[in-house]
DRENPA-3360 file (N, C-alpha, C; in nm, 2 decimals, always signed):
BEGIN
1 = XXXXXXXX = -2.70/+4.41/-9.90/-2.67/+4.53/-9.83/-2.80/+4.62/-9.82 ~ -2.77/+4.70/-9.77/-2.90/+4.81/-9.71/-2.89/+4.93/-9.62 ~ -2.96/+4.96/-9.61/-2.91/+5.10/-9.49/-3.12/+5.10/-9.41 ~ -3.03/+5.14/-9.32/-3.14/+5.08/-9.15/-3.14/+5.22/-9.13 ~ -3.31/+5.25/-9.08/-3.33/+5.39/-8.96/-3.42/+5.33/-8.83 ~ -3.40/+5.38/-8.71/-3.47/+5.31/-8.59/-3.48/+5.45/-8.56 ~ -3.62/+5.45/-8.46/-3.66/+5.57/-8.35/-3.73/+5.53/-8.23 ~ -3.64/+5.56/-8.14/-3.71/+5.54/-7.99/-3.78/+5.69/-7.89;
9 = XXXXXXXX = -3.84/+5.75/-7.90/-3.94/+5.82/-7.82/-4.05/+5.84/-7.77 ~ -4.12/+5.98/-7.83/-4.27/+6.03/-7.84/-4.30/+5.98/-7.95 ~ -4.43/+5.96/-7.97/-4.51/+5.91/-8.05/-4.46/+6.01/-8.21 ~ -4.44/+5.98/-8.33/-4.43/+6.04/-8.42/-4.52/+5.94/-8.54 ~ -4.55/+6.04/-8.65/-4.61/+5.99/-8.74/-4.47/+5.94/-8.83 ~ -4.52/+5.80/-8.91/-4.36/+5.75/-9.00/-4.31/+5.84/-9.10 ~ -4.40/+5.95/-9.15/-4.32/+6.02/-9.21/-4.22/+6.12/-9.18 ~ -4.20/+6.11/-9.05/-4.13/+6.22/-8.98/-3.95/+6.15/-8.96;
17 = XXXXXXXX = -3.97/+5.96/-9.00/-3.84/+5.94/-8.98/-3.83/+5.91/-9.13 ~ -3.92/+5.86/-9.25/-3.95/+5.76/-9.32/-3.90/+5.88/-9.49 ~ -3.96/+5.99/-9.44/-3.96/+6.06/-9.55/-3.92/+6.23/-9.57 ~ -3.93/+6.24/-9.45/-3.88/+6.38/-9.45/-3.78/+6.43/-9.38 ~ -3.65/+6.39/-9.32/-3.56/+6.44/-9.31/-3.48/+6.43/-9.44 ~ -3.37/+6.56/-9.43/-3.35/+6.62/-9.56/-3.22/+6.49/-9.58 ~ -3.18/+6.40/-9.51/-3.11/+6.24/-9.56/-3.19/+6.12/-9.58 ~ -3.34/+6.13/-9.56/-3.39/+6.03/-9.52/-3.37/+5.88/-9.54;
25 = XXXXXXXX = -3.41/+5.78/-9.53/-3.44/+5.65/-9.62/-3.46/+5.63/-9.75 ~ -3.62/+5.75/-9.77/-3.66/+5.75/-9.91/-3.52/+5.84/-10.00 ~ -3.45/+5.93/-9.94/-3.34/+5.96/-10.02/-3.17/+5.87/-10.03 ~ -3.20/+5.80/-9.94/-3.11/+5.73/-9.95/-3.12/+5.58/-10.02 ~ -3.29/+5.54/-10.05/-3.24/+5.45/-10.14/-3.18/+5.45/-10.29 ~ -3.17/+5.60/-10.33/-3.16/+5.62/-10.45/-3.02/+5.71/-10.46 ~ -2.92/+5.77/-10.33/-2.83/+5.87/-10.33/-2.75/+5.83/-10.18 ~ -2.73/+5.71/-10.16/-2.65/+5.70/-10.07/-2.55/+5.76/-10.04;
33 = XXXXXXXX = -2.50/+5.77/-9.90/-2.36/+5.85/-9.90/-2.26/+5.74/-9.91 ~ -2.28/+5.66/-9.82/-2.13/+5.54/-9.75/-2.18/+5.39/-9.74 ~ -2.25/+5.39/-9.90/-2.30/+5.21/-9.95/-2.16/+5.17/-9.96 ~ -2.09/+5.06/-10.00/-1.97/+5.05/-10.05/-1.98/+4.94/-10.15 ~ -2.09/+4.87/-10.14/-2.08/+4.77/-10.26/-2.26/+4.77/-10.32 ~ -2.28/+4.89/-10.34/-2.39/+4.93/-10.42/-2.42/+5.02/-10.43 ~ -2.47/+5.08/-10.60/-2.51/+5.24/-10.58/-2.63/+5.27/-10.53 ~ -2.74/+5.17/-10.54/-2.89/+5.19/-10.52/-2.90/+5.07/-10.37;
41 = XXXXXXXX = -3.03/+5.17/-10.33/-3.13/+5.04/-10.28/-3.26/+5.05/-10.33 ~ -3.29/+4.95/-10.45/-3.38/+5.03/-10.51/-3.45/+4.83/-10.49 ~ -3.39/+4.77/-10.43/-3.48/+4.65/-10.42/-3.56/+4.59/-10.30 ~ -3.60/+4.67/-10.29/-3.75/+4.71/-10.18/-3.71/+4.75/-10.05 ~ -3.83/+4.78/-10.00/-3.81/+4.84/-9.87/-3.92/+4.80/-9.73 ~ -3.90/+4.87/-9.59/-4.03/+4.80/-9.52/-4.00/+4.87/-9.45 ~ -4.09/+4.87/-9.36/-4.12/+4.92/-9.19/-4.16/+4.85/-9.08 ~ -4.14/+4.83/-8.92/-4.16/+4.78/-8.87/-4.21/+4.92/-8.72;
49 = XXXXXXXX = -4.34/+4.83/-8.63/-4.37/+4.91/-8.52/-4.42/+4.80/-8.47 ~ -4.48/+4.85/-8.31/-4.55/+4.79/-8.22/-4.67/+4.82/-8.22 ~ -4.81/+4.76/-8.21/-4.97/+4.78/-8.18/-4.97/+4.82/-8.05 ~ -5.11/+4.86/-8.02/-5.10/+4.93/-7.92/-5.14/+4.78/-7.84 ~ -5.16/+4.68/-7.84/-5.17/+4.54/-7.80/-4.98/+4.51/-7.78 ~ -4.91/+4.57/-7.84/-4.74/+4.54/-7.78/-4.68/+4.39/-7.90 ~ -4.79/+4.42/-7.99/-4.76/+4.30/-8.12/-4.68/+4.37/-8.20 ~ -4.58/+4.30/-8.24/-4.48/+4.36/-8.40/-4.56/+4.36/-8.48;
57 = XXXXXXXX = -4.56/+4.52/-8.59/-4.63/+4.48/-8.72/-4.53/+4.50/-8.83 ~ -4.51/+4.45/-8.94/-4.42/+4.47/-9.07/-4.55/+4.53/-9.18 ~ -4.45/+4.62/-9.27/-4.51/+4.65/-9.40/-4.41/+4.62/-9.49 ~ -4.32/+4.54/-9.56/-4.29/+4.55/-9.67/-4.33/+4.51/-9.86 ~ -4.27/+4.57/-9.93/-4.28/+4.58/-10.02/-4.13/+4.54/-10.11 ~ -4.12/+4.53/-10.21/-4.00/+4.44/-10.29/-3.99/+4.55/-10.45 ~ -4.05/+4.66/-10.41/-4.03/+4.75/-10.50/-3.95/+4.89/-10.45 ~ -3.90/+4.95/-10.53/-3.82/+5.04/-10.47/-3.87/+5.16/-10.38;
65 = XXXXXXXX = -3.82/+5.19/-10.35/-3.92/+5.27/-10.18/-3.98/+5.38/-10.27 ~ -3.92/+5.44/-10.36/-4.03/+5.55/-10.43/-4.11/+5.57/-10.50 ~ -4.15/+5.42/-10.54/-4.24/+5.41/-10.63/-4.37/+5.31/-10.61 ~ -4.38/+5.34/-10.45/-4.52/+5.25/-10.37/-4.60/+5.40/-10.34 ~ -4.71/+5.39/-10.44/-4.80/+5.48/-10.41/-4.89/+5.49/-10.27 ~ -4.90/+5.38/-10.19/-4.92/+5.35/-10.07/-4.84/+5.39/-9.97 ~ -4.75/+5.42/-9.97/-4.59/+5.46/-9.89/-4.68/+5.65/-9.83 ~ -4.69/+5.78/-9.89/-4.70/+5.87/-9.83/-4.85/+5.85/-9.78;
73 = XXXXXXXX = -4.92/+5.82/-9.81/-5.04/+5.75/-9.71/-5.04/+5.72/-9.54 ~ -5.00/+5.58/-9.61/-4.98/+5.50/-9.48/-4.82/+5.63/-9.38 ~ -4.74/+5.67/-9.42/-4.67/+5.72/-9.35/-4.72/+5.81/-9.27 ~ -4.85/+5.96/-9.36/-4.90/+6.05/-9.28/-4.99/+5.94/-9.17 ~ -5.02/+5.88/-9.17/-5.13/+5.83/-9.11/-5.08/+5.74/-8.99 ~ -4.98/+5.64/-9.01/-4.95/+5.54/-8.93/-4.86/+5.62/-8.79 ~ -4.87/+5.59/-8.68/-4.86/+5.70/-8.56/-4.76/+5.58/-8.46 ~ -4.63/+5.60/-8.46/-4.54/+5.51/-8.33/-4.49/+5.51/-8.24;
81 = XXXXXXXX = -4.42/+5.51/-8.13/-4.32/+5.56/-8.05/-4.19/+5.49/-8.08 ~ -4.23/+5.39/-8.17/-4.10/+5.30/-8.21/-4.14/+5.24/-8.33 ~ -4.01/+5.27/-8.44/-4.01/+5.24/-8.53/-3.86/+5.18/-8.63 ~ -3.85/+5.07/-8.69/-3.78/+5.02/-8.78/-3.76/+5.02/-8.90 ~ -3.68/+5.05/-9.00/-3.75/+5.05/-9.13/-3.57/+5.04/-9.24 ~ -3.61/+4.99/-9.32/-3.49/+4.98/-9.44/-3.50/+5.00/-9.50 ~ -3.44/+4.99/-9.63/-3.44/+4.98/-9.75/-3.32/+4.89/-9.82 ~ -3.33/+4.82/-9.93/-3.25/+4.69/-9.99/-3.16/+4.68/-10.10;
89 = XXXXXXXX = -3.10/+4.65/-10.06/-3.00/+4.63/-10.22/-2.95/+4.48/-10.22 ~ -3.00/+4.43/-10.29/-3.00/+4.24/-10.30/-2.82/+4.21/-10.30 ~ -2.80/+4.08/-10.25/-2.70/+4.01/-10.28/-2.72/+3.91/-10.39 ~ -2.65/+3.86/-10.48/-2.65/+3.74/-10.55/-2.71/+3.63/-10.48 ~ -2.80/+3.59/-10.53/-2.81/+3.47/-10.45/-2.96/+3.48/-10.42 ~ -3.00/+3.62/-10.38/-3.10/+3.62/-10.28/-3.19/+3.70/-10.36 ~ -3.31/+3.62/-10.38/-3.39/+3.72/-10.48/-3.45/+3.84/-10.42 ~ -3.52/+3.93/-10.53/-3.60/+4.09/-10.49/-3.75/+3.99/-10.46;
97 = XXXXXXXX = -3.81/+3.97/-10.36/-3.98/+3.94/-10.32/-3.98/+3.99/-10.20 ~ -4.09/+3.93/-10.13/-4.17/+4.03/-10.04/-4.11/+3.91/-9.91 ~ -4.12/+3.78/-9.91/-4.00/+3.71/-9.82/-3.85/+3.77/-9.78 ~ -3.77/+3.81/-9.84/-3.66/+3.81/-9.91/-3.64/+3.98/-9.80 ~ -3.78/+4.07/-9.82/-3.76/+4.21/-9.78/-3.81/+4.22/-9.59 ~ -3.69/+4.30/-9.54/-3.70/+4.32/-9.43/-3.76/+4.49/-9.35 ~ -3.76/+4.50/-9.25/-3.76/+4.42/-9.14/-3.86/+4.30/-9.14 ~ -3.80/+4.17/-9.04/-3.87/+4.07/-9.01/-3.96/+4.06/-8.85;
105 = XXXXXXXX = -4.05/+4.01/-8.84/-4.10/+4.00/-8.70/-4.15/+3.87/-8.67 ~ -4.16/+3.86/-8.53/-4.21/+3.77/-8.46/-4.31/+3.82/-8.37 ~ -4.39/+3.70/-8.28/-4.46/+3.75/-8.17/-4.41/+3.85/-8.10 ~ -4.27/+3.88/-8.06/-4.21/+3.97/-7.94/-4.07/+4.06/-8.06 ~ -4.01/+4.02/-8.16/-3.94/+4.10/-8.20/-3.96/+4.13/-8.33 ~ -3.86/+4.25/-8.36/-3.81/+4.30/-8.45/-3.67/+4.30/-8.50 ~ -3.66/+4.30/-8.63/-3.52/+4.26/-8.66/-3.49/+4.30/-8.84 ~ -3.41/+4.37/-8.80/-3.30/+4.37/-8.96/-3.17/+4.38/-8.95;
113 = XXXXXXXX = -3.13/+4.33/-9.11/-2.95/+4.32/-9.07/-2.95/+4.38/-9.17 ~ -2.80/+4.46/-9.22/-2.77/+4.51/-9.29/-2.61/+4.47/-9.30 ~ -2.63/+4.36/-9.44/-2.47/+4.30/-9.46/-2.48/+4.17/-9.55 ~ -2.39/+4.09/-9.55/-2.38/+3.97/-9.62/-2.29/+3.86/-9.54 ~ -2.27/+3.75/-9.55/-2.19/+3.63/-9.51/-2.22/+3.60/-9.64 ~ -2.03/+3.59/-9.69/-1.96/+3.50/-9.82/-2.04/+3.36/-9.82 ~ -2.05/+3.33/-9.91/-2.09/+3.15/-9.97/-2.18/+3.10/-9.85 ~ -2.30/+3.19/-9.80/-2.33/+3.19/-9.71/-2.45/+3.01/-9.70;
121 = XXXXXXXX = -2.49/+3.00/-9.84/-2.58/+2.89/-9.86/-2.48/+2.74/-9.85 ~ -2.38/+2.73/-9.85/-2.33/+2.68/-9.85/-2.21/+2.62/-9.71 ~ -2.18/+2.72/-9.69/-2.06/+2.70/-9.54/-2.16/+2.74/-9.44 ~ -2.24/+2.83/-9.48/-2.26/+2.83/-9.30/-2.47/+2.81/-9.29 ~ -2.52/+2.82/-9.41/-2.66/+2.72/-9.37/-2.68/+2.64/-9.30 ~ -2.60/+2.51/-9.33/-2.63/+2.38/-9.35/-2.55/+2.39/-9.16 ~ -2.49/+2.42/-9.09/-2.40/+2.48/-8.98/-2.56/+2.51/-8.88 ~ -2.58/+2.59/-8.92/-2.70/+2.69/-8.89/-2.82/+2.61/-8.86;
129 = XXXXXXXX = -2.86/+2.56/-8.98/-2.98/+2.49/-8.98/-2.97/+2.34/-8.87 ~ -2.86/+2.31/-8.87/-2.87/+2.22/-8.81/-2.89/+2.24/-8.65 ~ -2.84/+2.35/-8.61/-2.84/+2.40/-8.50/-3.02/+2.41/-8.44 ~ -3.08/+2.46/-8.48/-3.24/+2.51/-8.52/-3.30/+2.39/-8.48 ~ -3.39/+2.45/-8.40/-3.51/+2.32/-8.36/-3.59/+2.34/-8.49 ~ -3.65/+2.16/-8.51/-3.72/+2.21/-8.65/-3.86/+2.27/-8.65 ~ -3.88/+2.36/-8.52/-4.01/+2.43/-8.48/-4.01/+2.57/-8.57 ~ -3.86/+2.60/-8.60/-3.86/+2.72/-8.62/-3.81/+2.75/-8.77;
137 = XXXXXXXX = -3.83/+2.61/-8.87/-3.81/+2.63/-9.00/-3.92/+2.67/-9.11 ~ -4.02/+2.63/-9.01/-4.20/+2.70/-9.09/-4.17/+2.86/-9.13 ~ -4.13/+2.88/-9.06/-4.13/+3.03/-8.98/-4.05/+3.12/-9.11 ~ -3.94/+3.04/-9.18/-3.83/+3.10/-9.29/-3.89/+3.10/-9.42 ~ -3.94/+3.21/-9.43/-4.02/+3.19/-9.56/-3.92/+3.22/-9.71 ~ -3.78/+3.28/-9.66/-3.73/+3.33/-9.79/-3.59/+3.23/-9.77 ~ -3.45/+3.30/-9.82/-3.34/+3.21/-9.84/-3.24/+3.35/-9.77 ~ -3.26/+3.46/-9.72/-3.17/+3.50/-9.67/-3.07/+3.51/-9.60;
145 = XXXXXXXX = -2.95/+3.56/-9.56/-2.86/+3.50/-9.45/-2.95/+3.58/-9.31 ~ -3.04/+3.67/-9.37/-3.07/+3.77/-9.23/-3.17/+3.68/-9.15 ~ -3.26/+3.61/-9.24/-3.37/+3.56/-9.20/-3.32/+3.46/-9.14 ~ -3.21/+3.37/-9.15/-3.16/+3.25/-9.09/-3.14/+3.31/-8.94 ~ -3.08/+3.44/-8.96/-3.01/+3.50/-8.81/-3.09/+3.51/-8.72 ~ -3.21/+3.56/-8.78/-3.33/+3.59/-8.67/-3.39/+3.47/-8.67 ~ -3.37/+3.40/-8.65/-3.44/+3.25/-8.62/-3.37/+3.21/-8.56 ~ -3.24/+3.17/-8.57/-3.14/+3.18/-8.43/-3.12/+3.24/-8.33;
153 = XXXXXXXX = -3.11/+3.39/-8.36/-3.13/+3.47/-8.24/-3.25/+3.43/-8.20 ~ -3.40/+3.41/-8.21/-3.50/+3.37/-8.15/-3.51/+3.28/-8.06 ~ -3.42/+3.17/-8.14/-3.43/+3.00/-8.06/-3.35/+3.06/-7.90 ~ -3.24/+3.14/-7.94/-3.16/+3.15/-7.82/-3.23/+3.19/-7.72 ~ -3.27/+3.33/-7.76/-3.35/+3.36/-7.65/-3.46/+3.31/-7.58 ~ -3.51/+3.18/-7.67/-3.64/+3.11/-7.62/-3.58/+2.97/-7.52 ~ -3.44/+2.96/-7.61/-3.42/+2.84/-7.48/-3.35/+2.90/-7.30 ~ -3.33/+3.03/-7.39/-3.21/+3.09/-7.26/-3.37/+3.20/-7.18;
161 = XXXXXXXX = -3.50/+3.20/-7.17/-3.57/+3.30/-7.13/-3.49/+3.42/-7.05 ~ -3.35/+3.38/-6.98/-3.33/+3.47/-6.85/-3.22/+3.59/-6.92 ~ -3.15/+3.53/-7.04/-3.04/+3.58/-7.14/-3.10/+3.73/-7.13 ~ -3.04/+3.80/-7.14/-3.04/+3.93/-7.18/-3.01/+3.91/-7.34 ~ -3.12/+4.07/-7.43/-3.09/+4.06/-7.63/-2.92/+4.05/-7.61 ~ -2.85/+4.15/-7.54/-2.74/+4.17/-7.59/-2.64/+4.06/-7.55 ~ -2.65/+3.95/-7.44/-2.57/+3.87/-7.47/-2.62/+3.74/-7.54 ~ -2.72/+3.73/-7.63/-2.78/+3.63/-7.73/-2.76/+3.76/-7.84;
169 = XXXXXXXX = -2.74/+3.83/-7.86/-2.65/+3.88/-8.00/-2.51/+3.87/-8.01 ~ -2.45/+3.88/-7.88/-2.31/+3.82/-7.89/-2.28/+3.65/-7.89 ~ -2.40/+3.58/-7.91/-2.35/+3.44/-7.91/-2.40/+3.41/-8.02 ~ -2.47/+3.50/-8.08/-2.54/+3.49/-8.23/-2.35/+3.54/-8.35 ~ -2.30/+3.63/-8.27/-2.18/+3.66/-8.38/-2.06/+3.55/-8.31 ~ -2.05/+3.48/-8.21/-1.96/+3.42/-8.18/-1.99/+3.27/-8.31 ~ -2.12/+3.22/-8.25/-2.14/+3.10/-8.39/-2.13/+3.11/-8.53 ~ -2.17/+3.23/-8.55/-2.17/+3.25/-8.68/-2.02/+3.26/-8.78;
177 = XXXXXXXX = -1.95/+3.32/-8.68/-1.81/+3.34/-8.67/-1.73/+3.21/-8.67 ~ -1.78/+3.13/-8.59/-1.69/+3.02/-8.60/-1.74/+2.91/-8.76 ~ -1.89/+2.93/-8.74/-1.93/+2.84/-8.91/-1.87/+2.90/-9.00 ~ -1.86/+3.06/-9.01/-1.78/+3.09/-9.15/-1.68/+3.06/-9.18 ~ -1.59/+3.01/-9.08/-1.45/+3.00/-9.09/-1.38/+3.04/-9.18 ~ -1.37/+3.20/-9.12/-1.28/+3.23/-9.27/-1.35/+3.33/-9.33 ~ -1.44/+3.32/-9.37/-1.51/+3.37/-9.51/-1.61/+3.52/-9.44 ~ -1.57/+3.65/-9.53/-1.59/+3.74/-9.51/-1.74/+3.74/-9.51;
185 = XXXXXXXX = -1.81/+3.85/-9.32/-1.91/+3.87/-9.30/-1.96/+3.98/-9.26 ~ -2.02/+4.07/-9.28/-2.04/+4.18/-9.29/-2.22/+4.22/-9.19 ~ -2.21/+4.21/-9.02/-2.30/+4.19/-8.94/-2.34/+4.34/-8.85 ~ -2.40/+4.41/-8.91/-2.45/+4.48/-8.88/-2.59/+4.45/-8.84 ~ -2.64/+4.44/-8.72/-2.82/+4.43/-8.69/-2.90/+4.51/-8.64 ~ -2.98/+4.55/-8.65/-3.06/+4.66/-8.52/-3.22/+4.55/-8.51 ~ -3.21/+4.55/-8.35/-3.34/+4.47/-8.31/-3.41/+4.54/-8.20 ~ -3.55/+4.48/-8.22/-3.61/+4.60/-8.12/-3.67/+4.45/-8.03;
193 = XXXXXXXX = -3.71/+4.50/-7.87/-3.80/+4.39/-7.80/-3.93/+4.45/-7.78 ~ -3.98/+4.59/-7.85/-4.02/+4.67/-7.82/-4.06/+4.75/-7.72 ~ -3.92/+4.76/-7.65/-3.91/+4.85/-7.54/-3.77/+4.96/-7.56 ~ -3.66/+4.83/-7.59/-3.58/+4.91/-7.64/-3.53/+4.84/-7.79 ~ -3.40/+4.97/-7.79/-3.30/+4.93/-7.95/-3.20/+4.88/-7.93 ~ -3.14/+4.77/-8.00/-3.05/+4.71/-8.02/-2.98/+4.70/-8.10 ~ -2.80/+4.76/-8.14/-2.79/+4.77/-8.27/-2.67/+4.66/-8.26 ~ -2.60/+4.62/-8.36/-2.47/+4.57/-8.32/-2.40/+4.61/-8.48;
201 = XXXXXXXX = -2.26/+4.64/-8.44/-2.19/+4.73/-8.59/-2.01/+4.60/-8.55 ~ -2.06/+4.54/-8.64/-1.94/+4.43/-8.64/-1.92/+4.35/-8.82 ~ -1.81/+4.26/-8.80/-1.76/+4.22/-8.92/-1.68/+4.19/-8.89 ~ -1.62/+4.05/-8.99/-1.50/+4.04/-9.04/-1.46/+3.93/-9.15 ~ -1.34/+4.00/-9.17/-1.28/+3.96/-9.29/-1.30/+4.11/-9.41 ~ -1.32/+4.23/-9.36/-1.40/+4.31/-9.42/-1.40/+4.45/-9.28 ~ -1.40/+4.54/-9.32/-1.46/+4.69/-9.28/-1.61/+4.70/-9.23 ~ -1.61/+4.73/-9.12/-1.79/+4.71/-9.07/-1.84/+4.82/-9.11;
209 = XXXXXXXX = -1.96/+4.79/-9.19/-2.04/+4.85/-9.27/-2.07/+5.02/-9.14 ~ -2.11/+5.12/-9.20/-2.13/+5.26/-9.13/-2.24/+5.21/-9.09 ~ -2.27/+5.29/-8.94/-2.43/+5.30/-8.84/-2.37/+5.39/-8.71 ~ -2.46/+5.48/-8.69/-2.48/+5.60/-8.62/-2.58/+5.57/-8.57 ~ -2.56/+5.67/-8.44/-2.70/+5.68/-8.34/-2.68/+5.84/-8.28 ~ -2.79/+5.91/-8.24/-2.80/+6.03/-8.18/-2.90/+6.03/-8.08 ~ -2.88/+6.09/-7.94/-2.99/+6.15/-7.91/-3.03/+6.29/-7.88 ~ -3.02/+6.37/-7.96/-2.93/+6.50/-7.90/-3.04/+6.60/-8.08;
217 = XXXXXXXX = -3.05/+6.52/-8.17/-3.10/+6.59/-8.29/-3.21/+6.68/-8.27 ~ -3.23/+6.79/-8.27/-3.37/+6.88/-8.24/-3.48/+6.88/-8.33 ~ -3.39/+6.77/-8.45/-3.57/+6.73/-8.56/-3.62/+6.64/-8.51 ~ -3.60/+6.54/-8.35/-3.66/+6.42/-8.29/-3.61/+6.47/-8.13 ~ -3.69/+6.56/-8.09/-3.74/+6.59/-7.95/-3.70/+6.47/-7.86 ~ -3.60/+6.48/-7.80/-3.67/+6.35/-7.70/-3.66/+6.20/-7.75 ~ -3.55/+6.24/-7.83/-3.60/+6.07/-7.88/-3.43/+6.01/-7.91 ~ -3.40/+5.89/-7.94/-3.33/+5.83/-7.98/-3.30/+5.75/-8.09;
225 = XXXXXXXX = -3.19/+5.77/-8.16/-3.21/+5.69/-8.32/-3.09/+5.67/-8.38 ~ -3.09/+5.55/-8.43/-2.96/+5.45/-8.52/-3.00/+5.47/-8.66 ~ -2.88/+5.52/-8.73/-2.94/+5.51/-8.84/-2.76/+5.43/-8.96 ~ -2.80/+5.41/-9.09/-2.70/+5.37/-9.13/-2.61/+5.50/-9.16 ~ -2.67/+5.62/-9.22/-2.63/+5.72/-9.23/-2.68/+5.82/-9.19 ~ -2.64/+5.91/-9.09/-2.74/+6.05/-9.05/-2.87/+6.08/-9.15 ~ -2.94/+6.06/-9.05/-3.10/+6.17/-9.14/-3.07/+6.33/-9.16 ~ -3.01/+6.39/-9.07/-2.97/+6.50/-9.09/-2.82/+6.55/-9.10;
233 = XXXXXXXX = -2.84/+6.72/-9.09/-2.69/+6.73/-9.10/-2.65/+6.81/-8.98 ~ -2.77/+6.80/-8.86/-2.70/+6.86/-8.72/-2.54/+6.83/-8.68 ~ -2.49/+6.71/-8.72/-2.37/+6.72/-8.66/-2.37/+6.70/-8.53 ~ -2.47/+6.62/-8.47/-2.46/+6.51/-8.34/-2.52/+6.38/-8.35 ~ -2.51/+6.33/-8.47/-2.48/+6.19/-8.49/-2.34/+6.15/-8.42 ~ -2.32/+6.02/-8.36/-2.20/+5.95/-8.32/-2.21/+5.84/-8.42 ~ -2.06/+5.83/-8.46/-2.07/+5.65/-8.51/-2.08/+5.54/-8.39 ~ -2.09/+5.49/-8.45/-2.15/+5.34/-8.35/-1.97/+5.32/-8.31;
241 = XXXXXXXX = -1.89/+5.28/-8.22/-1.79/+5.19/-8.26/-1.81/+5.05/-8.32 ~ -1.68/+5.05/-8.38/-1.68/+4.89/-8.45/-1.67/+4.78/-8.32 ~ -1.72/+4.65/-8.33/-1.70/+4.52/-8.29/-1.77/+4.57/-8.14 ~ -1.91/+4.63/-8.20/-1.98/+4.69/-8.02/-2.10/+4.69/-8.04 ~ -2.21/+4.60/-7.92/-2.34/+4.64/-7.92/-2.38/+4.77/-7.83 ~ -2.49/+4.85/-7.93/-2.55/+4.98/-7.85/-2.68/+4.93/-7.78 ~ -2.70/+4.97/-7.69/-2.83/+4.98/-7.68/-2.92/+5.13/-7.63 ~ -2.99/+5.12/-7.68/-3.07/+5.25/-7.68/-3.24/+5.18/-7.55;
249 = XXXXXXXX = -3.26/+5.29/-7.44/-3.32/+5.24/-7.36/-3.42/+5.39/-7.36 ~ -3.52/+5.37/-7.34/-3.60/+5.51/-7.28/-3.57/+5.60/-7.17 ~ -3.55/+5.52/-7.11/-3.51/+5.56/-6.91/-3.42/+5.51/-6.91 ~ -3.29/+5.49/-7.00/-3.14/+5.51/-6.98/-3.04/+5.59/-7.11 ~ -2.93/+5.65/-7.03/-2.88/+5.70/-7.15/-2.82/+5.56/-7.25 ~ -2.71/+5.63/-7.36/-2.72/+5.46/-7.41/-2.58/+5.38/-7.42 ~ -2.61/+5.28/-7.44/-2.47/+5.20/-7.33/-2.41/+5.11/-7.46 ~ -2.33/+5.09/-7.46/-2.21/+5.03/-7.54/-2.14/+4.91/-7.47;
257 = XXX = -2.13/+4.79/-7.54/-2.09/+4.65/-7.49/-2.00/+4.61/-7.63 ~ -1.86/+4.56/-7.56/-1.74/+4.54/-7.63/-1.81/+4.36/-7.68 ~ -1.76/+4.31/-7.84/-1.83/+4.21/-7.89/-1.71/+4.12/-7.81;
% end
């Protein structure tokens, strides 16, 4: 488990989503409000943006988000219009490294999940992997269930070029769904194409983990943002509905698709 913040507008420095609102990331990996099967996220953290070349870049780290002396640095400094970022709370199974810690990226995306799939190494890998062209097994450097996701979601979109994210996220929880058979999954994702946001707040067998979005907050001008738990306490956060992709667009308001 984990808890996700995304920002889509004007250019902001990362400390303005990363560290200083009075809920932020950095305070939420150590004082969560609505974790439900962990008190900390104290098993690392990252960030994701776009170059001004339109390439994903990641920073993570496998140490707890407040104790990377490089973290208020790079935050005053590093400058986005879009930005990804988490913080971790390991499942059994899946070790604390720098593999292991998300966000993940590719040539064209961005991606983090925030959740678990039960006996996941077991019932629904071996399901999964088999599905996977074996172009895209280099690529898995850790043992996650997130990291499997986004390699799937990837192949989809690469075999489907014309698919729209949001219905290769809905065919990413339809399969997934059917390998678990049964066994509780907890699919929360937010992906970027770096144009827009993509969140999806689903589950089953299980309560779908909390995620909000606002665009309406007067500490982000002009902007739009999903978070696991409000950064603030304006009180124009929405919850996401359950078993529903958001998408967050620049030049649209934001649109909601039943899973």
């Amino acid at each position: 488990m984990c808890r996700i913040a995304a920002y889509l507008g004007a250019a902001i420095a990362l400390e303005k989503l990363l560290l200083e609102p009075p809920h932020s990331l950095l305070v939420q990996g150590w004082a969560p409000r609505e974790l439900r099967y962990a008190r900390l996220n104290a098993d690392g953290f990252g960030f994701g943006w776009y170059s001004e070349d339109g390439q994903p870049a990641v920073y993570v780290n496998p140490c707890p988000i407040w104790s990377d002396p490089n973290l208020a640095p790079l935050a005053h400094t590093l400058v986005s219009d879009l930005w990804l970022a988490s913080v971790r709370s390991a499942t059994p199974g899946n070790p604390v490294n720098h593999a292991n810690t998300q966000p993940f990226a590719d040539g064209e995306f961005l991606f983090d999940h925030n959740g678990l799939i039960d006996d996941f190494h077991r019932q629904v890998r071996p399901r999964l992997t088999a599905e996977l062209d074996p172009t895209y097994l280099p690529s898995i450097r850790g043992n996650t269930e997130s990291e499997y996701l986004f390699a799937l979601l990837r192949q989809l979109l690469n075999d489907n070029p014309d698919m729209p994210v949001e219905s290769a996220l809905g065919e990413l929880m339809q399969r997934v769904e059917d390998w678990a058979d049964g066994h509780r999954a907890l699919m929360n994702l937010v992906v970027s194409d770096g144009e827009r946001l993509y969140a999806v707040r689903h589950a089953w067998g299980d309560e779908c983990p909390t995620l909000y979005y606002t665009t309406d907050d007067e500490t982000f001008p002009d902007a739009q943002l999903i978070a696991s738990e409000p950064l603030t306490e304006s009180g124009v956060w929405q919850s996401v509905p359950e078993h529903q992709i958001l998408i967050l667009d620049p030049e649209e308001p934001p649109d909601l698709l039943s899973l």
